[in-house]
C-alpha distance (Angstrom), angle and dihedral (degrees) to the residues before:
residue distance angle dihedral
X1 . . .
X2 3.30 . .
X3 3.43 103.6 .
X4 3.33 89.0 48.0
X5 3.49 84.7 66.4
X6 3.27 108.8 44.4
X7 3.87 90.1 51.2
X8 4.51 84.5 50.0
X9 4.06 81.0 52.5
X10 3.39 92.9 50.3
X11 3.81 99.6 55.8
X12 3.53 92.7 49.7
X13 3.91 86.0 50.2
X14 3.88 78.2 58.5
X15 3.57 98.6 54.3
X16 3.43 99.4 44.9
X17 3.68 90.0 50.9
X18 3.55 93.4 54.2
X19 4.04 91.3 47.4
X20 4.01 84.2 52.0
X21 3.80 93.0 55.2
X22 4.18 90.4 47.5
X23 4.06 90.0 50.5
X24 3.48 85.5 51.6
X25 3.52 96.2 49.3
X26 3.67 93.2 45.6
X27 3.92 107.1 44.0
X28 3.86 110.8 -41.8
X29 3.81 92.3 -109.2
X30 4.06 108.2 144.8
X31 4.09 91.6 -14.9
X32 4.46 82.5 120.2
X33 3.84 84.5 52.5
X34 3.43 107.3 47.1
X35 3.93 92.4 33.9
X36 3.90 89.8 58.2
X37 3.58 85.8 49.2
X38 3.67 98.5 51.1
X39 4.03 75.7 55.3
X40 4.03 107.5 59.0
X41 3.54 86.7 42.3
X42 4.02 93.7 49.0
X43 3.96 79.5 50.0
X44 4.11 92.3 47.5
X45 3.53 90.5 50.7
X46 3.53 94.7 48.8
X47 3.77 99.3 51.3
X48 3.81 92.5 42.4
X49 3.60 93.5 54.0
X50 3.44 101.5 44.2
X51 4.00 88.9 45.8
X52 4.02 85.1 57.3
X53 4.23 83.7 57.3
X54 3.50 95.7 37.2
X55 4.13 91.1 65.3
């Protein structure tokens, strides 16, 4: 289960990446935010998958 989550973190790591790159493009406005975002849950991801392989 947990890797399942850590993989479902992961995406969403993705997407908020991606909108952090666009709001950078565009006018700056939130890109920080959603960039350090994109980072706990890149983090998350990574602990909770690699506690699934771990046990």
């Amino acid at each position: 289960m947990n890797a399942v989550l850590g993989l479902w973190a992961a995406y969403w790591a993705a997407i908020f990446a991606q909108l952090a790159h666009l709001r950078g493009q565009e006018d700056g406005v939130g890109a920080v935010a959603f960039a350090r975002i994109a980072g706990l849950l890149l983090a998350a991801g990574l602990g909770l998958f690699l506690s699934a392989h771990a046990g």
